[in-house]
N, C-alpha and C positions, 0 to 999 in steps of 0.2 A: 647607141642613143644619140641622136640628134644634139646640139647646143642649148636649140629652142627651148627646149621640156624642161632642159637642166636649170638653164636659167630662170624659167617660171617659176619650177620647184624652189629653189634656191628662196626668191621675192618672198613666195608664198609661207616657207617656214622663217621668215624675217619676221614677217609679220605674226606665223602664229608662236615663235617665239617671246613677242612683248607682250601678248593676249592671253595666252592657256597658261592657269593654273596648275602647280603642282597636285597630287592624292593629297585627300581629305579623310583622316581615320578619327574613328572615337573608341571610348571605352570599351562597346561587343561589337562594331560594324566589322566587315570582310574587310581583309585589303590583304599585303606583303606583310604586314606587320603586326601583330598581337602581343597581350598580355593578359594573362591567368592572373587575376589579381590579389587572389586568396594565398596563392602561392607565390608571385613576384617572378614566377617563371614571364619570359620573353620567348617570343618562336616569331621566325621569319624565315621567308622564301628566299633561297639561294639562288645569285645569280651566273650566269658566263660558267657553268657547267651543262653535260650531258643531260642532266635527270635536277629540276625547278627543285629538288627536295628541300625539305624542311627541316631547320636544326633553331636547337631551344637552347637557351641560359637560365639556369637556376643558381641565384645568388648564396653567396656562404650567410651566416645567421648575423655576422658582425661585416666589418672595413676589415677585420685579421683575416677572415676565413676565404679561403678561398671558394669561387664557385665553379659549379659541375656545367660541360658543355655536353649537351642530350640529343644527339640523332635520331631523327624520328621517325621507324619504321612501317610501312615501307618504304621501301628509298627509291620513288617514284615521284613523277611532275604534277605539283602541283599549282592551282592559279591564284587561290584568294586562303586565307586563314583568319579565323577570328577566335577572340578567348571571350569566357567569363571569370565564374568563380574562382572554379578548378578545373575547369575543361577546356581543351583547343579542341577544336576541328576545323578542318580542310576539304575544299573542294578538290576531287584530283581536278587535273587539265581536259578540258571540256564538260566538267562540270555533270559526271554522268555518275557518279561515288562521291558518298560526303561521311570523312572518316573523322572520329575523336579518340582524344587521347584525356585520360586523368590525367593531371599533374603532380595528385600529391600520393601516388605511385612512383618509386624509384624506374618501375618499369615500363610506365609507360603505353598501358594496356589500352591495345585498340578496339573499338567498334566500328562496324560499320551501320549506319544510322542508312543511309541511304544509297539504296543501285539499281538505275535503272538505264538499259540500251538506247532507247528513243527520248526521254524528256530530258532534259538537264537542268540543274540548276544556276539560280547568278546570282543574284542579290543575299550577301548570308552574314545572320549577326546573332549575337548572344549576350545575353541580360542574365545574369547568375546561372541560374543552370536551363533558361529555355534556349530553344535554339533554336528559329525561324529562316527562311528561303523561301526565294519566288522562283519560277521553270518559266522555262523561254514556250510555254505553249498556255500556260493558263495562266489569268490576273489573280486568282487567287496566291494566299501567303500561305505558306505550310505551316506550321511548329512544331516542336517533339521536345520532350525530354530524353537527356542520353541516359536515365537506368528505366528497363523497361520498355521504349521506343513507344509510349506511350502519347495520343495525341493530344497536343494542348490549344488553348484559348485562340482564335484566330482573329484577324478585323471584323467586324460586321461590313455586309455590302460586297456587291462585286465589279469590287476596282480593281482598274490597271495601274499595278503599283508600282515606282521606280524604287529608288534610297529605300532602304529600311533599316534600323538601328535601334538599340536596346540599352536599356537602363535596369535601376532595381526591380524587378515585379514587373517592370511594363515594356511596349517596346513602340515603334511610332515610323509610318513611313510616311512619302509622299503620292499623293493616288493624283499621277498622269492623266487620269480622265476627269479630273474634277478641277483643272486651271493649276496643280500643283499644288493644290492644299495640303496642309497636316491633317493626317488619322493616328490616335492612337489609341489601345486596346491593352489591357488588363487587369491593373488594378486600379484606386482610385486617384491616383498620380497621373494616369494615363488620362483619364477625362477632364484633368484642369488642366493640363496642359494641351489638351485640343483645343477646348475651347479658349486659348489665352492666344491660343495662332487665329483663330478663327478662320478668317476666308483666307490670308495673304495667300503668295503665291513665292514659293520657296524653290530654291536651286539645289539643294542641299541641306540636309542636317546631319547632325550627331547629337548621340544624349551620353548623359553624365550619369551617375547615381540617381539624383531625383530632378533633373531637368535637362531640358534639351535647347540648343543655341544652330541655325542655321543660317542660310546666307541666302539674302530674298532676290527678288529681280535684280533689282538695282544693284546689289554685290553687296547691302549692309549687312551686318553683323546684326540676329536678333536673338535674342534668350527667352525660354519662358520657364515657369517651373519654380522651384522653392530659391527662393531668395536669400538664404540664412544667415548666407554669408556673403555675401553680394557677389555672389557668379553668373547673375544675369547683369549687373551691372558694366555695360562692353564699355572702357576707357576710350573717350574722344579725342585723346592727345595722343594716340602711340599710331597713327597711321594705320588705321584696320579697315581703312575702305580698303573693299576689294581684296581680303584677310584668303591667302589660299591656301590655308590649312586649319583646321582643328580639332582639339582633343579635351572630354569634358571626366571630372573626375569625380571625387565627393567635394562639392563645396567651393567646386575652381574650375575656370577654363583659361584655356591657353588658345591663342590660335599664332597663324606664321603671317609674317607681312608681307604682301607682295613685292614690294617693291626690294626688297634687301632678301627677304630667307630669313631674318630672326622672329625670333621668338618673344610674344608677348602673352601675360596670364594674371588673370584678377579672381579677385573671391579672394581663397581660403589662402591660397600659394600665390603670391605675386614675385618673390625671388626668381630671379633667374640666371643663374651660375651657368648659362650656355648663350649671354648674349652677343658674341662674339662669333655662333655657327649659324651657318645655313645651313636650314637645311629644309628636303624633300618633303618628307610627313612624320606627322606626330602621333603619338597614340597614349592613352592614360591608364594610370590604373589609378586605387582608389585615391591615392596621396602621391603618387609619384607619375612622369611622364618622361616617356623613351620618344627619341627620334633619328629619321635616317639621316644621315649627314651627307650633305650635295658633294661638294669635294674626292669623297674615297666608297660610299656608300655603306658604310660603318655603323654600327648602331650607339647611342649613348645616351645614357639616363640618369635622371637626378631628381630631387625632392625630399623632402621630410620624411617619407617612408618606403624610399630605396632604400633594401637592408647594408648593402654595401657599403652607405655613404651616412650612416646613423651615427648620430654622436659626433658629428664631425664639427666643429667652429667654425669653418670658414665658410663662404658665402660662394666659394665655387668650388663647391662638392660635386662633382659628379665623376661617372666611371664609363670608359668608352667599354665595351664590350668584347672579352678576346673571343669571339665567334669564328677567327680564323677564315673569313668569306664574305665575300661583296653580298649586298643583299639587295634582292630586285627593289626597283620605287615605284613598280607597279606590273600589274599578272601578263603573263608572254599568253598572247590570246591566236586565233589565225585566221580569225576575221580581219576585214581591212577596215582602217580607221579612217573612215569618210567623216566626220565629225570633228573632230578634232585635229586629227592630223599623228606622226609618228615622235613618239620619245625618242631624242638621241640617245645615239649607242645604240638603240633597242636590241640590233642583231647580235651582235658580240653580248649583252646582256643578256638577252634570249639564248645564247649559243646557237644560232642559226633556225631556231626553232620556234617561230611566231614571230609578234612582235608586242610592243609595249606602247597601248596609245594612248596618247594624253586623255587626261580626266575631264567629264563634263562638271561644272560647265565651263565652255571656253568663248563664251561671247564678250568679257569684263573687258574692259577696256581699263587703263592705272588712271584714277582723278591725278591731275595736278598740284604738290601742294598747297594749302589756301596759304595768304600775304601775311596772312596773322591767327594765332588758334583760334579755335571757336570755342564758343561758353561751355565749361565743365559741367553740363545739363544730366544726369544719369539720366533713364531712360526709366518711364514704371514699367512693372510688367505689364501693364496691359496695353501700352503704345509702343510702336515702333520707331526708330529712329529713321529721322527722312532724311533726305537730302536738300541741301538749302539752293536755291536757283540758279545763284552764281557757278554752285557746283554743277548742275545738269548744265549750262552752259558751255565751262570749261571740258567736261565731258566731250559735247557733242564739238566744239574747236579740237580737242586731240584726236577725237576719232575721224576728224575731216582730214586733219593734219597727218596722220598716218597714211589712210587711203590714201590722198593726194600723194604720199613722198612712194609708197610703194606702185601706185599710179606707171609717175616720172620716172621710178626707177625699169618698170616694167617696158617704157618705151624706146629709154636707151637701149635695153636689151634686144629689144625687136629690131632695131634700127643695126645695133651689133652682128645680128645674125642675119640680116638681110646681105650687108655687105661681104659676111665671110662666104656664106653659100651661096650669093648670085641668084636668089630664088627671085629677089627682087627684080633683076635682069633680065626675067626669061632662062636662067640656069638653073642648072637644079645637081647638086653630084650625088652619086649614087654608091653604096658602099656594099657590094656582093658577100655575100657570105657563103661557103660552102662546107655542105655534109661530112660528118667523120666517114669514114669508112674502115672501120673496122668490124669484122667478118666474119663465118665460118661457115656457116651455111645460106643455099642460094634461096629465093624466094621470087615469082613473079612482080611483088610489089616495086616498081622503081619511081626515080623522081616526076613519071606522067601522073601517078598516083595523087598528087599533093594537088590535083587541083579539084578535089571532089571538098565542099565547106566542112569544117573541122566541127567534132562534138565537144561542146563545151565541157562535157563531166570528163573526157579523156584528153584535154589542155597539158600542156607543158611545155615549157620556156624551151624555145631553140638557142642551140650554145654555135654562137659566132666562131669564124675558124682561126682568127687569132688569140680568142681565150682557149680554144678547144688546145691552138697549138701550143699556151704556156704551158698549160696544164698536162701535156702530154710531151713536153720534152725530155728523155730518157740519159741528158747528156750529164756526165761527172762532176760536170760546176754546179747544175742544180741542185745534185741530188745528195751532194757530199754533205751537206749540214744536217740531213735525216737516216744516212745510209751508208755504210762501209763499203768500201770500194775495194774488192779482192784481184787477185793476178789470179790468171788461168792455173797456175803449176798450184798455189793455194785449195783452190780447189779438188784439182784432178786428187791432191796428195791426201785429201779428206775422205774423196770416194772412191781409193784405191785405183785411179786411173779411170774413174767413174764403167768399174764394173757390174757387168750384169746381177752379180749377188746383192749390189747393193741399191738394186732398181726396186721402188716402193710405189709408183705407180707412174701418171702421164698425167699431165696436165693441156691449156691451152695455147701454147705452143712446144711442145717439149716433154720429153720422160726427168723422171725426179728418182731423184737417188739420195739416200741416208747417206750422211755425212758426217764427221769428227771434224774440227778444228784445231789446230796448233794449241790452242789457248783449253781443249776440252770441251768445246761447246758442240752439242748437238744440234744437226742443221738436215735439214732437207731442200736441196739443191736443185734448181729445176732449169735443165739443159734446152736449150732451141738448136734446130737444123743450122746447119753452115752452109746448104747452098743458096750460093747467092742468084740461080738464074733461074730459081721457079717462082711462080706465083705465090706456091703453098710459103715462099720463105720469106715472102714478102708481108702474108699475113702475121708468118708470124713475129716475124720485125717489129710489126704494130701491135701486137698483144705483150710484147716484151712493153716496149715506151707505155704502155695503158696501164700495165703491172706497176712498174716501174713509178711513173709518176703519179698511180692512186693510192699507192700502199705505202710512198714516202710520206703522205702527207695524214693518213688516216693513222687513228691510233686508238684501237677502243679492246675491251675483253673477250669481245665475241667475234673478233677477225684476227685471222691469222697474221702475226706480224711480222713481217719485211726485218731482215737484218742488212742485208748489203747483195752486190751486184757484181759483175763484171762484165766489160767490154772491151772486149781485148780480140784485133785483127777481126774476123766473121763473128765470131761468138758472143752467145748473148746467154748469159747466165743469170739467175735471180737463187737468193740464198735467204730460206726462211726460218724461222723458230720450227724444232721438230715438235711434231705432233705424236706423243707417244701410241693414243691408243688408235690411230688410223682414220679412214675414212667412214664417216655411219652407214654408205651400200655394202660396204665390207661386213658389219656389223650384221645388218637385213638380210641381206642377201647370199653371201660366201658361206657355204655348206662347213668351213672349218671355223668357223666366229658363230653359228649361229645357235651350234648346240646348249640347253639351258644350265650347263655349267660350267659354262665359261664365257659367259657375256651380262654382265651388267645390264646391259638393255633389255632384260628381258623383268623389265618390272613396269607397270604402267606409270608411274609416279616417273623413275626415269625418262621415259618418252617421252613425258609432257615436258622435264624441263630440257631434253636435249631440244621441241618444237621451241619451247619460249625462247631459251640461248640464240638460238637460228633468228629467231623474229626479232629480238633487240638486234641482235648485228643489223640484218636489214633497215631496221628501224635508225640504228645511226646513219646509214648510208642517204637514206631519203629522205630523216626530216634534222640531220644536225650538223650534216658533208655542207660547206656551203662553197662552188652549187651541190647543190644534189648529185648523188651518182647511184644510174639503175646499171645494178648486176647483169642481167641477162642471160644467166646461166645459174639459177638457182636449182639445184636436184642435190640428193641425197650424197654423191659420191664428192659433194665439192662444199660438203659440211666435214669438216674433221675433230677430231673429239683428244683433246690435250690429257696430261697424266692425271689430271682432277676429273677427267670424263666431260670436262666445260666444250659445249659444240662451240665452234669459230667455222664464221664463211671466209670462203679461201678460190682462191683461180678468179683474178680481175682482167682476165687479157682478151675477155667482151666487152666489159664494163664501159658506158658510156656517160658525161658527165651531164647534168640537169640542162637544156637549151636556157635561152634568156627569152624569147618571144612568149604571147599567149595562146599560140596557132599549135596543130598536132604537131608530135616529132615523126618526122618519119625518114629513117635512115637509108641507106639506097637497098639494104640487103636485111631482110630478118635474119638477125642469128640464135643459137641456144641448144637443145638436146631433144630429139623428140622423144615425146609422153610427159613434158614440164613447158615447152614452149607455149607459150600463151596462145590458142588461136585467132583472137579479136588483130593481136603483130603478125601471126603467122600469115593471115590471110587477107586481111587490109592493110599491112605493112605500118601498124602507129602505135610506135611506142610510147608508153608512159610507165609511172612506178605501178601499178597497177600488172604491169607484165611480171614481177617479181613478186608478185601478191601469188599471183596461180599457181609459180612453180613452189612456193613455199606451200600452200594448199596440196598438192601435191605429196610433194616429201610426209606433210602430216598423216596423207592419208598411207602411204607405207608404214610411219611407224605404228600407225593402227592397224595395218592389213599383214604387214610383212611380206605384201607381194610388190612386185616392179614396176615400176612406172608403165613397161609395155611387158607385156607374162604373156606364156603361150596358155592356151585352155586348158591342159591336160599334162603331167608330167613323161608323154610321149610324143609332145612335139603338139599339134594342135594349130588352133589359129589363134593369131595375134591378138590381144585385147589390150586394151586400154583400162587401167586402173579407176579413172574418172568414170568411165561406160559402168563399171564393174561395180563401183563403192557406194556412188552416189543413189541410184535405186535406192538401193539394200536400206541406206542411211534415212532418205526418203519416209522409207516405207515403213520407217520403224524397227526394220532388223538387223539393225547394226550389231547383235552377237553373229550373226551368221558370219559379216566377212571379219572378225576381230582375227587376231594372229594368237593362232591356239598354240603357239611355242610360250607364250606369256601367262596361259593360264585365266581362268576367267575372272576378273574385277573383283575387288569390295566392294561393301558397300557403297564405302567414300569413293571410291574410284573409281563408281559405275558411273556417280554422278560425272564426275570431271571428264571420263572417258566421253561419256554423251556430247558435253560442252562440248570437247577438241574437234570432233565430229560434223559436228552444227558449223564451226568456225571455218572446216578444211572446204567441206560445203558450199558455203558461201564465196570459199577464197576462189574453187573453180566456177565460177560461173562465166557463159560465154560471152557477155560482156561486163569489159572493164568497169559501168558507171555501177554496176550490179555488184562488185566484191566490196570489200571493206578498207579501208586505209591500215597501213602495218600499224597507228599507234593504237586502230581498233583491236588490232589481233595481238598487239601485246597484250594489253590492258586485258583483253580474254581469259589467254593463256595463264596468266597472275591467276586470275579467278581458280581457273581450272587445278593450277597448284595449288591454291590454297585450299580448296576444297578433298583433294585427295588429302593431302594431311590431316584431314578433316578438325581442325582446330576452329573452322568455321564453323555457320550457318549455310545447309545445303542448296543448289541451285537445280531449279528443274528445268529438263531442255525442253519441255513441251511450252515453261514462258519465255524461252529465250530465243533474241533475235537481232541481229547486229546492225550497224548502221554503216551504208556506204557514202562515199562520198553526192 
């Protein structure tokens, strides 16, 4: 990257540093954060792990009792969460499943309310127990009840809605196509409070119990709705211009100040025993309100009817919460944030997987404070509170004041990078970057290839060759903080002089041998050639360093894990976690594994989950490795199956790591195994994750077929077939019993269904071009499906509606 961009970059989040607003939660709206408020449970989205999941706190009944921390299964990513009464539910990530949980079950029992392949949802909020969403393809609002799934009350009119958010009985969004006016719809809360916004034009809201408080053009604070207790009245002394948080409850609101991060709140609850924190965003329940803390990203709550903090005398009661986990301050999405711009951290908060973009709106600009208060005026409900001229003045001087200084700053920087790069000069330097070359098999495709224009659906960043070269240095200083460093005689004295008895298969560069350690530990040791003057030793030199330095750094369930190495004079050895129960070709395929009494895999319910095992590992490799790293030798013999039967991808010494550019990858050599090599790489030479998409499609379809990737016709020799050629018809055509693996026996019920799904999935994953398969976190998300349905603890899925979405 150039100076130039960094520098812009840089100006440009100065700027949208002092302007964007932190999340805006209320009582049912979506966000990271919720409250069940019948129940007092809290549930928020985890951040800076693999899987966005969702973990809840339910308080003890007093300040003595201890409360229970509640994991919320499934233990999958999710984007936005909202409560009501007694219900959460969650969008997963991409918004394509919208699941609930009771609260006031110890257990937790899920529904799924909503799944569907092609529409998603985004906007999602709950008012006691309705629960409304909008879909990124129709302006209409959804609703449902979660017992039943029955359909409820909707807007009138067909608006494009933005914000939607919920109260008692009612709920109220903002319809984009009408200047941002309020709509609201239910009961008769809902119609005085339309008509009390009338036409303004609103940025935002949130509603409470029986009213709702938004933030109009200009950034002021407005409330409509029941007055009782004065919770529409917004105090003009606590700096709420330009208020970037809030949360409404029975009888009180609260919102967050821009300028500092605390907290301020009128009506019913004006105390505030947290005025000392910033923080991110607020969220209410009926008498009590939690919020995220900027500092550690923590949660903590307080109020008159926090059960933990009842009865308490003092005036800074509250309780931070031991959730044991940072929690996001807003949903890891994988769209780009042209709008607003990127939340820091995001990536490390996201664990490499999205990102987090600042909330609309981000156009406020901070008023300056006035020389002296202005008149304690409450505001009726029926007028809004303006801003006085001197303010719009000041305004538009800080807004000139900023452009201008970010301007002057932007010019120094040009002037900075004129002189370093000489572009100004007539110079110009150039910084080459060159291809990995790591190998195994040859392919016509070479570097003349790259000058044909690149497809956009098969894009991927090219990796520079001095990141490629940190990231692939194999040498003992690097590796010693992740990895054991063994002496040759160690080894040898493991696998008895690394004899043939204790030869367990070959890998990509080298035979592997079962191993003992001094200490008792079982290992699988995987030897490289020692000569040094062929080619082949060279490759495999470079498969050791790709091992070596992907599997020091990677560390997930579903990959085989690196114990230690040695380099010692020629030899290049790597030493892994043993794999009890072997390779799954072994399993399919070797006439001594594959009889039906003595192999576990011969249940369909197994296959699915050894396919889904297989697909998270991938899935961490491509969307939480950061860079990325595509496999390039994904088939059945290089999944192995540990003493719990758990599949792990294993053999990284093709593995190449994510490029940085947005032009195709195209390496100088396709490498991989034929009957899994991807053809779109094979024969145009451009890789993306997409190539590990096929050869997993593949594997899938073995474990359904139990034939080879390449099978001869006949078990007399025959011609060669392609398992793709073979399955896919059949699959096509509807007669997917035909090629099933009749060592397994034919389906249940349950399992006919999920059998179909896997089918449909493997399907999709081969097709001959890249922009045409599915992304892995599609084919996770599948796969889940597909198990949970053979357990049949679900609701069934038919593959005649079923249809995936590619990138």
């Amino acid at each position: 990257m150039t100076r130039l961009p960094f520098l812009l970059l840089f100006a440009v989040s100065f700027l949208i540093a002092i302007t964007f607003p932190p999340l805006i939660h209320a009582l049912g709206s979506g966000s990271t954060l919720a409250v069940a408020y019948g129940t007092a449970t809290v549930c928020a989205i985890v951040a800076s792990e693999p899987n966005q999941r969702i973990i809840c706190y339910r308080p003890g009944n007093t300040n003595s009792s201890a409360g229970t921390i509640i994991p919320v299964l499934p233990n999958v990513s999710y984007s936005i969460v909202a409560g009501g009464e007694t219900t959460i539910c969650a969008l997963r990530s991409g918004g394509l499943s919208l699941l609930c949980w009771e609260t006031n079950n110890q257990t937790f029992p899920e529904k799924r309310l909503y799944s569907n392949n092609t529409v998603s949802l985004q906007s999602l909020t709950i008012g006691e127990e309705r629960i409304c969403a909008t879909t990124n393809t129709s302006s209409a609002v959804t609703c449902w009840r979660p017992i039943g799934n029955t359909s409820e009350i909707s807007p009138d009119g067909n608006y494009t809605m933005g914000k939607i958010t919920s109260g008692s009985g009612f709920s109220c969004g903002i319809v984009l196509s009408d200047n941002n006016r309020v709509t609201c719809w239910g009961n008769s809360v809902a119609t005085e409070i339309e008509t009390q916004f009338g036409n303004m034009s609103m940025s935002n809201i949130e509603a409470g119990v029986s009213h709702v408080c938004g933030i109009d053009s200009k950034g002021d604070i407005i409330c409509r709705g029941n007055n009782s207790t004065g919770q529409l009245n917004v105090p003009l002394d606590k700096d709420l211009n330009f208020a970037s948080g809030l949360a409404l409850g029975e009888g009180f609101s609260c919102a967050i100040r821009r300028s500092n991060g605390t907290v301020v709140c009128w009506g019913s609850m004006t105390e505030t025993p947290v005025a000392d924190v910033e923080f991110e965003s607020i969220v209410s329940g009926l008498n009590f309100t939690c919020g995220l803390i900027t500092s550690n990203f923590s949660v903590i709550c307080w109020g008159p009817g926090w059960p933990e903090t009842m009865g308490s005398t003092s005036n800074s009661s509250r309780q931070i919460l031991p959730l044991g986990a940072q929690i996001l301050p807003g949903p890891c999405v994988q769209s780009p944030c042209n709008e607003c711009g990127i939340y820091p951290q995001s990536s490390s908060l996201c664990f490499g997987s999205g990102t987090i973009c600042k909330p609309s709106p981000c156009s406020f600009t901070p008023s300056a404070p006035p020389l002296s208060p202005p008149s304690p005026v409450a505001p009726s409900p029926g007028n809004s509170t303006r801003s006085s001229p001197s303010k719009e003045l000041t305004r538009g001087l800080l807004a000139f004041a900023i452009v201008g200084s970010v301007g002057g700053f932007m010019g120094i920087c040009t002037v900075i990078y004129c002189l370093w790069t000489g572009v100004c000069f007539g110079k110009k330097k150039v910084h080459n970057s060159v291809q990995p070359t790591i190998t195994r098999a040859g392919s016509n495709g070479g570097p003349g290839s790259n000058n044909s224009p690149p497809s956009r659906s098969l894009t991927i960043r090219r990796q520079s060759s001095r990141a490629m070269k940190r990231q692939r240095s194999g040498t003992s200083s690097k590796h010693a903080d992740r990895a054991e460093e063994f002496s040759l005689a160690e080894l040898a004295a493991a696998t008895n002089d690394f004899s043939m008895e204790n030869k367990i298969g070959a890998g990509s560069f080298g035979i592997v041998y079962r191993g003992k350690l001094m200490d008792g530990r079982e290992v699988a040791i995987k030897r490289g050639e020692t000569s040094q003057k062929t080619k082949k030793f060279q490759e495999k030199e470079s498969a050791f360093d790709s091992e070596l330095a992907f599997l020091s750094r990677l560390h997930h369930k579903h990959l085989v894990r690196l114990v230690g190495y040695c380099e010692e004079r020629d030899e290049r050895l790597l030493v892994y976690e043993y794999m009890k129960n072997g390779a799954l070709y072994d399993h399919l395929h070797d006439k001594n594994n594959v009889e039906k009494s003595s192999s576990l895999l011969n249940s369909w319910k197994m296959r699915i989950k050894i396919a889904l095992d297989a697909a998270r590992g991938i899935e961490y490799l491509h969307n939480y490795a950061v860079p990325p790293i595509i496999h390039r030798d994904i088939k059945s013999s290089n999944i192995l199956l540990d003493s719990n039967w758990t599949a792990r991808v294993s053999d990284f010494g093709l593995s190449l790591l994510g490029p940085e550019s947005d032009r195709d990858y195209r390496p100088m050599k396709a490498a991989g195994t034929v009957g899994y090599i991807d053809p779109e790489y094979y024969g145009l030479n451009v890789l993306t994750t997409k190539s590990d998409v096929y050869g997993l499609g593949v594997v899938m379809l073995e474990l359904l077929t139990g034939k080879r990737a390449i099978f001869k016709s006949n078990e007399n020799g025959g011609t060669p077939v392609s398992l793709v050629d073979y399955a896919v018809p059949a699959i096509m055509a509807g007669e997917l019993v035909r090629v099933l693996d009749i060592r397994v026996g034919p389906p249940e019920l349950n399992e006919t269904e999920a059998v179909e799904l896997v089918a449909y999935i493997a399907i999709n994953c081969v097709n001959l071009e890249g922009k045409e398969r599915p992304t892995i976190g599609d084919i996770v998300s599948n796969l889940e499906r597909a198990l949970t349905v053979c357990d049949g603890s679900h609701g069934s899925i038919s593959s005649s509606a079923f249809s995936i979405v590619s990138e």
